[in-house]
C-alpha positions as CSV (number, residue, x, y, z in Angstrom):
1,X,-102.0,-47.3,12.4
2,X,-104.3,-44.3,12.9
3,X,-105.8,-45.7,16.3
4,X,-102.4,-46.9,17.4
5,X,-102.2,-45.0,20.9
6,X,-104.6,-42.7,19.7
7,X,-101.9,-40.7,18.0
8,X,-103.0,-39.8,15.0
9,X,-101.4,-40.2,11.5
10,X,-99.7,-36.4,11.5
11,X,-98.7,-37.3,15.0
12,X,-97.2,-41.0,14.1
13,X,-95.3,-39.5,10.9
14,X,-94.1,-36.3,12.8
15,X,-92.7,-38.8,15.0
16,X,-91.2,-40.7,12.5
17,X,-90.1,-36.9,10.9
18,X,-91.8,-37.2,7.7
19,X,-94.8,-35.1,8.1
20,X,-96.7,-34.9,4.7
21,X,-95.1,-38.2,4.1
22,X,-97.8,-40.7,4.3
23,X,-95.7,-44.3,2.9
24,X,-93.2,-45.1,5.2
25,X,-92.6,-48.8,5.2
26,X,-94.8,-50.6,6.6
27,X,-97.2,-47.7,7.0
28,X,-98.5,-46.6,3.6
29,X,-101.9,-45.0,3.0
30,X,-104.1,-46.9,2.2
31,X,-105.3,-48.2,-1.6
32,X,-102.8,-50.0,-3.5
33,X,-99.9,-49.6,-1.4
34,X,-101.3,-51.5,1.5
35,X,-103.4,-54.2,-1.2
36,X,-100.5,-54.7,-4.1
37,X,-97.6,-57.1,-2.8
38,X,-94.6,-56.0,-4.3
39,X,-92.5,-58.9,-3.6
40,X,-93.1,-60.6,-7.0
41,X,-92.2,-56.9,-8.5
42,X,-88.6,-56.8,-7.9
43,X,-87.1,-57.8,-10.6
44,X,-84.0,-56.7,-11.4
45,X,-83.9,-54.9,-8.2
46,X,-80.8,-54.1,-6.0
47,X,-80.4,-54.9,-2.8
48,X,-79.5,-52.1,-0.1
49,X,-79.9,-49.5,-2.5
50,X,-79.5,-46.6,-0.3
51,X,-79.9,-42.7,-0.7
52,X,-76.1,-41.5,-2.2
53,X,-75.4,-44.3,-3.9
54,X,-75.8,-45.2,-7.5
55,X,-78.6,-47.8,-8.5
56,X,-77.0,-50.6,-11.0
57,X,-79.7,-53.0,-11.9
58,X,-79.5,-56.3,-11.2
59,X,-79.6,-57.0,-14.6
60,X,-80.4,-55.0,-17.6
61,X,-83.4,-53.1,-17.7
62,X,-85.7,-51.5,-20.3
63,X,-88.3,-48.6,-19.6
64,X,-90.8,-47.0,-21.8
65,X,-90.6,-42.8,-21.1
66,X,-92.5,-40.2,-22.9
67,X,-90.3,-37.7,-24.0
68,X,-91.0,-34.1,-24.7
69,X,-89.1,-33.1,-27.6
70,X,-88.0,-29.6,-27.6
71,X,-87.6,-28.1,-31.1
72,X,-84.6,-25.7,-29.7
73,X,-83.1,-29.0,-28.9
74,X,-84.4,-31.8,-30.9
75,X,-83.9,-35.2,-29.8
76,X,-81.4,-37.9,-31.2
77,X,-81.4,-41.4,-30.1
78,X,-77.1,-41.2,-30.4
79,X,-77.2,-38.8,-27.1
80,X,-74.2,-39.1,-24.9
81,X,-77.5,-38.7,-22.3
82,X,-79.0,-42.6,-23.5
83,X,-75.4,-44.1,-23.3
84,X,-74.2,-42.8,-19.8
85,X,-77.6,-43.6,-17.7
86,X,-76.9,-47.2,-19.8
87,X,-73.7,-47.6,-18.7
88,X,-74.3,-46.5,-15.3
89,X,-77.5,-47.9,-14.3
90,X,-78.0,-51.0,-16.4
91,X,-80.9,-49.4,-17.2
92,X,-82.0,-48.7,-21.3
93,X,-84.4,-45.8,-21.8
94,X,-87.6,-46.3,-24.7
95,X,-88.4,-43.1,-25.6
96,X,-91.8,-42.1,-27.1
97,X,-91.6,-39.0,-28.7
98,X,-93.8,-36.3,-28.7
99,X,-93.7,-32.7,-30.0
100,X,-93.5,-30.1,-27.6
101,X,-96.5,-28.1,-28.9
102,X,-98.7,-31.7,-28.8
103,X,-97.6,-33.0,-25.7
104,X,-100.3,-32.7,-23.3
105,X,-102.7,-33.3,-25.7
106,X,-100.8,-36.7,-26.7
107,X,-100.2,-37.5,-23.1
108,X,-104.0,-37.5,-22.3
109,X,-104.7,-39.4,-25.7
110,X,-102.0,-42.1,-24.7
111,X,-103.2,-42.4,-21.1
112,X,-107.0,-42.8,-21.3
113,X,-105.8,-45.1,-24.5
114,X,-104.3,-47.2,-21.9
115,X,-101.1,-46.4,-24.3
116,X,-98.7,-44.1,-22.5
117,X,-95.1,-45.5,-21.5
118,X,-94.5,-46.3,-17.2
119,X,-92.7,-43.1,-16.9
120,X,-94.2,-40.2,-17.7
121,X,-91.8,-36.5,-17.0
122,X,-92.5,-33.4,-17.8
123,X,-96.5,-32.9,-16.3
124,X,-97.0,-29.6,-13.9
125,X,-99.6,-29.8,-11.4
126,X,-102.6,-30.1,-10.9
127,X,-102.5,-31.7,-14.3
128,X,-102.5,-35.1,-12.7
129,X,-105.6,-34.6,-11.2
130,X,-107.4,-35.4,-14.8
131,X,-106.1,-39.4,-14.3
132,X,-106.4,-40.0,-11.1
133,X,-110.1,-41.2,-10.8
134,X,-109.7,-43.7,-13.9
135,X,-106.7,-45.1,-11.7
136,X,-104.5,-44.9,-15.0
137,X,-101.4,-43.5,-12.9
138,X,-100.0,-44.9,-9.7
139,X,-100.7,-43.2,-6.0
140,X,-97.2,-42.6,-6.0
141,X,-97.1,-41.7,-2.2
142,X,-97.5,-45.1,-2.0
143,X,-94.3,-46.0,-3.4
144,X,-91.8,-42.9,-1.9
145,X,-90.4,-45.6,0.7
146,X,-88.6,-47.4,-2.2
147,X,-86.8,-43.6,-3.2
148,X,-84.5,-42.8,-0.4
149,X,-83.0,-39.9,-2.3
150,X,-86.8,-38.3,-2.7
151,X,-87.6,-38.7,0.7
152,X,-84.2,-37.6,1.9
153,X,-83.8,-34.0,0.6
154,X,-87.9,-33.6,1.4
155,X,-86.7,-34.5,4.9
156,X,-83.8,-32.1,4.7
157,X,-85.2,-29.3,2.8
158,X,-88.6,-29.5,4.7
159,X,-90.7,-29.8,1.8
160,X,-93.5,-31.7,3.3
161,X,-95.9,-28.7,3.5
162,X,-95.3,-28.3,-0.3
163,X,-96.5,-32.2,-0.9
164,X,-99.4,-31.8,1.2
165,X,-100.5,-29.1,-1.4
166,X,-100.6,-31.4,-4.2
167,X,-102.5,-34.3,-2.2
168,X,-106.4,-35.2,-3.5
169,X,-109.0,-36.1,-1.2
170,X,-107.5,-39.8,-0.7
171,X,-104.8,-38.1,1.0
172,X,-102.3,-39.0,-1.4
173,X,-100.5,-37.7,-4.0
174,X,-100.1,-38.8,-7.7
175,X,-97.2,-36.7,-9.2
176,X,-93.3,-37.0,-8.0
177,X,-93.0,-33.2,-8.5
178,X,-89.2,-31.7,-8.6
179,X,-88.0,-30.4,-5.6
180,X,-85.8,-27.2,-4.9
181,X,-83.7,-26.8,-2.2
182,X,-84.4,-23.2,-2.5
183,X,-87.6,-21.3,-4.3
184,X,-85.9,-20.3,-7.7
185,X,-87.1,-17.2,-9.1
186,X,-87.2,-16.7,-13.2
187,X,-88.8,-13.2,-14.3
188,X,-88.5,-9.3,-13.8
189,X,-88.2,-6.2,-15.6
190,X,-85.2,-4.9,-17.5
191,X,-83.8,-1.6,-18.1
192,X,-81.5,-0.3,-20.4
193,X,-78.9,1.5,-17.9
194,X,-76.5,3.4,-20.3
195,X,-80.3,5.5,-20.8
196,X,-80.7,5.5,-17.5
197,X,-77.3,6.7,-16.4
198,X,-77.4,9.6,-19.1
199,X,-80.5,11.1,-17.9
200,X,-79.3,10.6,-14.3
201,X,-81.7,7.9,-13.0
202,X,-80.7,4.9,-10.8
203,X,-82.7,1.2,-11.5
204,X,-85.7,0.5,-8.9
205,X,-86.2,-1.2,-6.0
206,X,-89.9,-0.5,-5.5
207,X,-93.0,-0.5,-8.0
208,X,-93.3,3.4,-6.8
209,X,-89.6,3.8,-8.4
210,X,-90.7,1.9,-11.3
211,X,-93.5,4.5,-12.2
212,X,-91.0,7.3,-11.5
213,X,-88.3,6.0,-13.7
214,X,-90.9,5.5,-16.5
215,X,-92.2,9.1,-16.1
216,X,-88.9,10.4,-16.4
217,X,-88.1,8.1,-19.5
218,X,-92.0,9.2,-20.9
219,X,-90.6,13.3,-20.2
220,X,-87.3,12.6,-22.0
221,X,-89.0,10.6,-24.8
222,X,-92.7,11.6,-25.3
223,X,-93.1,10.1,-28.5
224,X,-92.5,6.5,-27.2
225,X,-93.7,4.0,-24.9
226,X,-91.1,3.7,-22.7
227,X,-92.1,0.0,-21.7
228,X,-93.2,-2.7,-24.2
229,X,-93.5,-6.2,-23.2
230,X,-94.4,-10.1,-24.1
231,X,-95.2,-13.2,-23.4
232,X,-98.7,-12.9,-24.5
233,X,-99.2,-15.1,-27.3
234,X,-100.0,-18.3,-27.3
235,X,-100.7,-18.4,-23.2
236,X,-104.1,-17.6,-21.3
237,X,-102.9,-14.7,-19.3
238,X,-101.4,-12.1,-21.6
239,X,-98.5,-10.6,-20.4
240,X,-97.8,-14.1,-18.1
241,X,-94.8,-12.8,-17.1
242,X,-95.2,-8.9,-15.9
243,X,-98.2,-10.1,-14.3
244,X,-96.9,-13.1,-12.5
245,X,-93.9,-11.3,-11.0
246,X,-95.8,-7.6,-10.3
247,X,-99.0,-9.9,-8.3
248,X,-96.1,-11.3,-6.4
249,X,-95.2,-7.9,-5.1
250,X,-99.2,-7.8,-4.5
251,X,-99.1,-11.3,-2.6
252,X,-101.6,-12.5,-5.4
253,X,-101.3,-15.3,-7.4
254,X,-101.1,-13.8,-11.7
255,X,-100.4,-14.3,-14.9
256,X,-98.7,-17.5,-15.7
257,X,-99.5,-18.9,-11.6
258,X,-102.8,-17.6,-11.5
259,X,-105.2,-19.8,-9.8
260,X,-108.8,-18.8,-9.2
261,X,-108.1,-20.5,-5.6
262,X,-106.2,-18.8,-3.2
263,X,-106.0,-18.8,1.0
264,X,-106.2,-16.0,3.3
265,X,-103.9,-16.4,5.8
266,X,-105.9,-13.7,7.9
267,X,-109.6,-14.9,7.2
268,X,-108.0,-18.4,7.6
269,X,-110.0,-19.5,4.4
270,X,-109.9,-19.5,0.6
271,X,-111.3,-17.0,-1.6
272,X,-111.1,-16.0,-4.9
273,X,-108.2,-14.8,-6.2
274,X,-109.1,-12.2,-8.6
275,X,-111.7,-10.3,-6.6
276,X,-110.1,-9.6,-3.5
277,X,-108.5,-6.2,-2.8
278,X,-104.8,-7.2,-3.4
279,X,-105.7,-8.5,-6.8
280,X,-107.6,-4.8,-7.7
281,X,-104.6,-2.9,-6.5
282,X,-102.6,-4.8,-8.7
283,X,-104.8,-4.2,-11.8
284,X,-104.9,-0.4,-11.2
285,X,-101.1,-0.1,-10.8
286,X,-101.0,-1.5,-14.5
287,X,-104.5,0.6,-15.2
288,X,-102.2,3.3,-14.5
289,X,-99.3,2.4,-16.6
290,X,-101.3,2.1,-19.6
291,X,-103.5,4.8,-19.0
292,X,-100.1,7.5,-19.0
293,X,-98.9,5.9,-22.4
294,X,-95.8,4.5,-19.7
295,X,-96.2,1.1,-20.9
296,X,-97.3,0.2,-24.4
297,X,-101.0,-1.0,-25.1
298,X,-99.4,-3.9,-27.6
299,X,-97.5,-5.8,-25.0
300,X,-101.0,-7.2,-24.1
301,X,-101.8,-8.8,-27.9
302,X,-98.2,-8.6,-29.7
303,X,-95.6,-11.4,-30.5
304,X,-92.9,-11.8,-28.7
305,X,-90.5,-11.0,-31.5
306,X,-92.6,-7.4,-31.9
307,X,-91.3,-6.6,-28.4
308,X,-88.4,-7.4,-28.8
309,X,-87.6,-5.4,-32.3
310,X,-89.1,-2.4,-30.5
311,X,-86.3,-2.7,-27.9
312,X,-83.8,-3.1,-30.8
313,X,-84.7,-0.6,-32.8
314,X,-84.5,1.8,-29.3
315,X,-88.7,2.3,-29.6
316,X,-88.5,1.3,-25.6
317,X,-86.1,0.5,-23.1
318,X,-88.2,-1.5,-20.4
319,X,-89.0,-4.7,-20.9
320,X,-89.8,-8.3,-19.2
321,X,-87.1,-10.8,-19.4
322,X,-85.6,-13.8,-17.7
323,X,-81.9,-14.5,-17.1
324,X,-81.0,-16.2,-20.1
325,X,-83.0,-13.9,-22.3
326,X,-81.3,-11.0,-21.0
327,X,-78.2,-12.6,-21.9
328,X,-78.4,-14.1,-25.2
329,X,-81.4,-12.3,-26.8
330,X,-81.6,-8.7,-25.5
331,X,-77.8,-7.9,-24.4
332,X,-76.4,-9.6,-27.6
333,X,-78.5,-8.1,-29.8
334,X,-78.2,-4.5,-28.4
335,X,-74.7,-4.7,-28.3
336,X,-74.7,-5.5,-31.7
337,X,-76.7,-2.9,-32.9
338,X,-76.7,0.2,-30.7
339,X,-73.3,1.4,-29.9
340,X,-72.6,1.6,-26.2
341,X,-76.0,0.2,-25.0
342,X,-76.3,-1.8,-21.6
343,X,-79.0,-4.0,-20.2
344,X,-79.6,-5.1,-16.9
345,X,-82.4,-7.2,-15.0
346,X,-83.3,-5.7,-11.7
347,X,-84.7,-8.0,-8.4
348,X,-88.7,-8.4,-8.8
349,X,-89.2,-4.7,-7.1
350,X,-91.1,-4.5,-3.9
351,X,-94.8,-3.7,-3.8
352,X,-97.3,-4.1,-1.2
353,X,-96.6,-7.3,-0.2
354,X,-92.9,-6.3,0.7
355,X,-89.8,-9.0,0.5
356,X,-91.8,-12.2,-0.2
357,X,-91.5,-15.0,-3.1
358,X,-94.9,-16.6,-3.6
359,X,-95.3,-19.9,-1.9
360,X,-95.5,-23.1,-3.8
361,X,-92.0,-22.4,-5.9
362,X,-89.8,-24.9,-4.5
363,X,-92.1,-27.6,-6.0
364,X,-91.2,-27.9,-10.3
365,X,-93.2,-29.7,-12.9
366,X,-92.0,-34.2,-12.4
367,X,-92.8,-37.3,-13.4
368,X,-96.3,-39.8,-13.6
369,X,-96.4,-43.4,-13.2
370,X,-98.3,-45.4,-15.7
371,X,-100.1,-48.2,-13.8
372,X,-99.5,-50.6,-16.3
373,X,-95.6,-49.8,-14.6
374,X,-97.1,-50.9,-10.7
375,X,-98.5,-54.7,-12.9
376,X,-95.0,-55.1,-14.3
377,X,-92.3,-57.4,-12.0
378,X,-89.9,-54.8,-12.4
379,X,-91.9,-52.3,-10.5
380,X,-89.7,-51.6,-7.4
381,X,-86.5,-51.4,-9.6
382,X,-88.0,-49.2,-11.8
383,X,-89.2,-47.1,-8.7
384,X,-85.6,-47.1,-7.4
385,X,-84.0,-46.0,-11.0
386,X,-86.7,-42.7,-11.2
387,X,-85.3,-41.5,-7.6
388,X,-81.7,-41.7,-8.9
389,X,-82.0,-40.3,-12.3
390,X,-84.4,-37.3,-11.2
391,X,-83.5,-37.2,-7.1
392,X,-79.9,-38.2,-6.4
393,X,-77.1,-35.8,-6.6
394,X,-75.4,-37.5,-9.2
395,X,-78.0,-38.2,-11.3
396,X,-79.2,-35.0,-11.3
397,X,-75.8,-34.2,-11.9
398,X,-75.5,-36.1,-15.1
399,X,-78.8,-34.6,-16.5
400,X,-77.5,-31.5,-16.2
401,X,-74.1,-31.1,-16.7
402,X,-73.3,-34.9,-18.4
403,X,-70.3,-36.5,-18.1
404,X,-66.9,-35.1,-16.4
405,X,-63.8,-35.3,-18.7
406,X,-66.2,-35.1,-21.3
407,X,-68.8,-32.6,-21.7
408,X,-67.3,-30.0,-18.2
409,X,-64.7,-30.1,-15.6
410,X,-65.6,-29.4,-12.0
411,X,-63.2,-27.9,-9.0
412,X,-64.6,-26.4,-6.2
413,X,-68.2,-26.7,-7.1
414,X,-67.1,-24.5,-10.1
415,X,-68.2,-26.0,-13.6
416,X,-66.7,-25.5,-16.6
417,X,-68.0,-26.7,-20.2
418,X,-64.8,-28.2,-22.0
419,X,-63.7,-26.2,-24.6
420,X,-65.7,-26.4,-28.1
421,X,-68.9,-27.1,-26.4
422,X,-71.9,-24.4,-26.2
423,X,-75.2,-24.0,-23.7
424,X,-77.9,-21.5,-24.4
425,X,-75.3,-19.7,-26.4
426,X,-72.9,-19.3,-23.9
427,X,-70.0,-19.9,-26.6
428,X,-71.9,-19.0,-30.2
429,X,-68.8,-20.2,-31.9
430,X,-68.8,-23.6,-30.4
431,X,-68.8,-26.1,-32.8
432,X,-70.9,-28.5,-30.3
433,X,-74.2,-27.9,-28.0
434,X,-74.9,-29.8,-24.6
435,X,-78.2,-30.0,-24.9
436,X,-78.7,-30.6,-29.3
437,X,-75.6,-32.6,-29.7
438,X,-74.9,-34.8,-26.2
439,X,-78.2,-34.3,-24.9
440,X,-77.6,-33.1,-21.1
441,X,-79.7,-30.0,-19.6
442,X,-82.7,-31.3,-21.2
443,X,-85.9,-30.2,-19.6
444,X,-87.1,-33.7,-19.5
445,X,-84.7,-34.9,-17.0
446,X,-83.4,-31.4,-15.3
447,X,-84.9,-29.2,-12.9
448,X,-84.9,-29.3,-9.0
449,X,-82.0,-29.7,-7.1
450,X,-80.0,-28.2,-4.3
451,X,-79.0,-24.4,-4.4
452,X,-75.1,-25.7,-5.2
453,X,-76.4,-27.1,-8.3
454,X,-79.4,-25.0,-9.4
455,X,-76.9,-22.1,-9.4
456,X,-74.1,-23.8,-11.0
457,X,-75.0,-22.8,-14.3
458,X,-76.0,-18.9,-13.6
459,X,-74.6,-17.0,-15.4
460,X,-73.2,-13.7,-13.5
461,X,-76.0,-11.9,-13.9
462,X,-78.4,-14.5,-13.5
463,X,-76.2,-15.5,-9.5
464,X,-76.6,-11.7,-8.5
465,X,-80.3,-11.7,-9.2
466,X,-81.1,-15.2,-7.8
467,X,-78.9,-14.2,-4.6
468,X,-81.0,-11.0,-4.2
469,X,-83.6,-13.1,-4.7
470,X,-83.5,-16.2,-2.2
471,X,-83.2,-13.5,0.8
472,X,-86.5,-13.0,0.5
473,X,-89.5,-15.0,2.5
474,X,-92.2,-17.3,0.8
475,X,-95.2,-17.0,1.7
476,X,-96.7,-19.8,3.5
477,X,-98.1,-22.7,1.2
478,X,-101.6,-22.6,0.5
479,X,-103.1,-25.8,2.7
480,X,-104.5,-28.9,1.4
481,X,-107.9,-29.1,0.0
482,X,-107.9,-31.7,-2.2
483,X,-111.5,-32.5,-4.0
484,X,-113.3,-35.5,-4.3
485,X,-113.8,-36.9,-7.8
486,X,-117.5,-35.8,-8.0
487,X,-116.8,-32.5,-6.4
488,X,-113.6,-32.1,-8.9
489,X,-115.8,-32.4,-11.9
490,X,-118.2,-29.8,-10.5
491,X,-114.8,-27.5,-9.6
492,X,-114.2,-27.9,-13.3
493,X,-117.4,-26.7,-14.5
494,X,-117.3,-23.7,-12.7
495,X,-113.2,-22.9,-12.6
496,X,-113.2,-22.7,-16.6
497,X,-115.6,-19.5,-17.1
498,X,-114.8,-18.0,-14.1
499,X,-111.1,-18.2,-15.1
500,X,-111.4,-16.9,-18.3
501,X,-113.8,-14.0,-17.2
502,X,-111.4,-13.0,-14.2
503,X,-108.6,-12.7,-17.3
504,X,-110.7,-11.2,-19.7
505,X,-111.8,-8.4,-17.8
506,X,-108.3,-7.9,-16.0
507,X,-106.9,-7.1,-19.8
508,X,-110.4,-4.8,-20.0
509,X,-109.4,-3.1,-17.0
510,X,-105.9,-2.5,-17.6
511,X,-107.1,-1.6,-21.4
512,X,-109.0,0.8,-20.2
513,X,-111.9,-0.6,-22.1
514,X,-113.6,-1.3,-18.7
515,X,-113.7,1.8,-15.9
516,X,-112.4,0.7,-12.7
517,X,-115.8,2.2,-11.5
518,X,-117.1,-1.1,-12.7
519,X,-115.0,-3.5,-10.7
520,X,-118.0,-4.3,-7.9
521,X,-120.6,-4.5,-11.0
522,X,-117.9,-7.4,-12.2
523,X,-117.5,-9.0,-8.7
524,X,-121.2,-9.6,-9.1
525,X,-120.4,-11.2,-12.5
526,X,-117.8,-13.5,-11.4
527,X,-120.7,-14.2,-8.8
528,X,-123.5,-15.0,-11.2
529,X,-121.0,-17.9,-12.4
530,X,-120.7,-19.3,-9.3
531,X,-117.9,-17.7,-8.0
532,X,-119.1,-18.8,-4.4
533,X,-120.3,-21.9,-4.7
534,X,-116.6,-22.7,-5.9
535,X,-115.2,-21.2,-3.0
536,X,-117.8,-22.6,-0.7
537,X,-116.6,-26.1,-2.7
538,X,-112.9,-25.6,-1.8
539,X,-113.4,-24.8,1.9
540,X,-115.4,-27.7,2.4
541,X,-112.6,-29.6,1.1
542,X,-110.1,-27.7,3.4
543,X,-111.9,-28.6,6.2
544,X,-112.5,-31.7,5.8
545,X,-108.5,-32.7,5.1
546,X,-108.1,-31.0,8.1
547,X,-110.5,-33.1,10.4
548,X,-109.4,-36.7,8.5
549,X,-105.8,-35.3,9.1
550,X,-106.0,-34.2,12.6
């Protein structure tokens, strides 16, 4: 098809109006999708299954899944969850179970075992890339023209640049990520307001206003840190979360998204992330913070529950937090211990960068196909039942709010859990939990969506802050560069130490255990480990997609 009328395959698939969708039928990719002959793989298939419309197998159906069990929710094979995509699909669900804390670990063991179930959730990118050169998971490009639900809302929501990103050098892609109507935001600072309004301060727009409020917290309360924060145990950028929202307002990819690879859309080529100026100016804001006791030198090494207390017990009044932490942990914990106190999460404030969401956030972590799934005759069936359970409005539907009559009511796109029935504490003296005891908003099976759903479980605070939110732009995608395998196991052996040096002087930096002086004399470092050759590595790639892509 490339040489058809010399247009080539971008042209043919704009054409068709799937850009970035390379498996149209009759015009896969390449590999197994043009080799493998699905027609004795359609067993218990149904005919004219379309995108809206419930798959019912032709006959009952059992696949194997490996299932992350959370501990805040741990699983029971009696789920409501099990029964209902039963009764509705035809379809029986084998679950392999595997603790939260082991799971990638158990995942890799299973699949260079040979061992791991056909459908495999749960897996983030580029954490795919580790099985695709053994050919233990499927090309799953390949395979998007049996799931007319997937392909529809990429068509819709335009998320084609977003697939390209996660393509390797074949040109295709391996992982069926979730998809977002809308980039969903999760992180930003809090501040206790009744504090604020007492000393006459308002909450911040701007990183410049965050440093002012702290000073005038610091002035009030000299003996304190005004800001404490978390999320740096047990993750490789400590701090995750201040860092991953405040680089946003730089335009830098941080904390928990930090990638050593990152393109300048000026240069119109990809450097490395944690030399370039945006990522310095970020580090010297926090240098700052630190430096005039305004944020506390513990949120870098403390637990999470330390933070917290310090809140509590009114040792701060800043501190990171997501929706429903601010909601169920903070707010109901202050309002149970300090008379009259009030919490609220602010927008991500504006730095540098101005009114943008990092690029990249409409795509969530999805689902892996086992090959030993593409040698099975239930293949395409199987294929169809993944794009209804994680793709279709209903099924998402079901995964996330479970059955109606049942477990909520709906009116108006308004949902309403029916009485005696709890989520994330919404209802602490509900005798029943949606997720523990029917097994519906389980991470396994719920994220991605349109905005109508996604927001349908905000809570008020959470709606005004994702509203504030989604009016702001993303930043354009980073383009495809996928690696070749040999050039992927090179990346590797250079992305590791270079990672963790770019982290471990960042915390220096901020510490103040490292000058900002030094910060050419650590470029050089980041050099001496091949900090170019990596780039060098990745722009090669770049090109070279582009050229084979033309």
């Amino acid at each position: 098809m490339k040489n058809a009328g010399h247009l080539s395959r971008r042209q043919i698939l704009a054409a068709a109006g799937f850009v970035g969708l390379a498996t149209l039928t009759g015009c896969n990719s390449g590999g197994d999708g043009d080799s493998k002959d699905l027609s004795k793989k359609r067993h218990g298939v149904m005919k004219d299954y379309r995108a809206g419309q419930r798959f019912k197998a032709a006959e009952p159906l059992s696949f194997s899944l490996l299932h992350n069990n959370n501990p805040v929710y741990p699983m029971k094979r009696d789920w409501l969850f099990w029964k209902e995509v039963t009764k509705r699909t035809g379809v029986t669900l084998e679950p392999l179970d595997v603790p939260l804390a082991d799971y990638e670990k158990k995942r890799s063991v299973l699949i260079g075992a040979g061992d791991a179930p056909f459908i495999i959730p749960k897996t983030y990118h580029p954490s795919e890339v580790a099985f695709v050169s053994s050919g233990a998971i499927v090309p799953v490009s390949d395979y998007v023209h049996l799931m007319p639900n997937f392909r529809d809302k990429v068509r819709k929501w335009k998320l084609e640049p977003e697939l390209d990103s996660i393509r390797q050098s074949d040109g295709k892609y391996y992982l069926l990520p979730g998809l977002h109507e809308k980039a969903k935001a999760n992180y930003s600072l809090s501040f206790r307001t009744d504090v604020l309004d007492r000393l006459g301060l308002t909450l911040p727009t701007t990183w410049d206003e965050v440093y002012d409020v702290l000073k005038a917290l610091k002035a009030e309360y000299p003996a304190k840190y005004p800001w404490t924060d978390r999320w740096s145990i047990n993750t490789p950028f400590p701090c995750g979360a201040l860092f991953g929202y405040l680089g946003q307002a730089y335009g830098v990819k941080a904390g928990w998204g930090y990638d050593n690879i990152s393109y300048d859309t000026e240069a119109r080529k990809f450097v490395f992330t944690a030399a370039t100026d945006r990522y310095r100016e970020m580090v010297e804001y926090v240098r700052k913070l630190v430096a005039e006791k305004l944020l506390d030198p513990e949120s870098f090494t403390q637990q999470d529950d330390q933070a917290v207390q310090k809140l509590l017990a009114e040792k701060s009044y800043v501190i990171s937090a997501n929706p429903q932490e601010l909601v169920q942990n903070y707010r109901y914990n202050l309002e149970k211990q300090v008379k009259g106190a009030r919490i609220e999460m602010v927008p991500v404030p504006l730095g540098p960068a101005g009114p943008v969401v990092l690029g990249g956030a409409r795509l969530e972590n999805g689902v892996m196909i086992s090959s030993k799934a593409l040698r099975a005759d239930t293949f395409v069936a199987m294929m169809q039942f993944v794009d209804w359970l994680w793709y279709s409005d209903e099924g998402q539907r079901l995964c996330k709010w479970g059955v109606p009559g049942v477990t909520y009511t709906e009116s108006g796109g308004r949902y309403e859990l029916k009485s005696g029935i709890s989520l994330m504490g919404s209802d602490p003296d509900a005798p029943k939990d949606l997720q523990k005891d029917f097994g519906f908003f389980n991470g396994v099976f719920t994220y991605g969506g349109s905005w109508d759903l996604v927001s349908s479980s905000f809570s008020p605070d959470e709606k005004k802050f994702q509203d504030a939110m989604a009016g702001r732009e993303q930043l354009p995608i980073d383009p495809a560069h996928p690696l070749q395998s040999v050039e992927q196991e090179q990346a590797t052996l250079w992305d590791t130490p270079l990672k963790d040096h770019a982290i471990q002087n960042t915390l220096k930096f901020v510490l103040g255990q490292r000058p900002m002086s030094e910060w050419d004399a650590y470029v050089t470092e980041l050099k001496a480990k091949n900090l170019q050759q990596l780039v060098d590595l990745h722009n090669r790639a770049h090109d070279r997609f582009e050229k084979e892509n033309a």
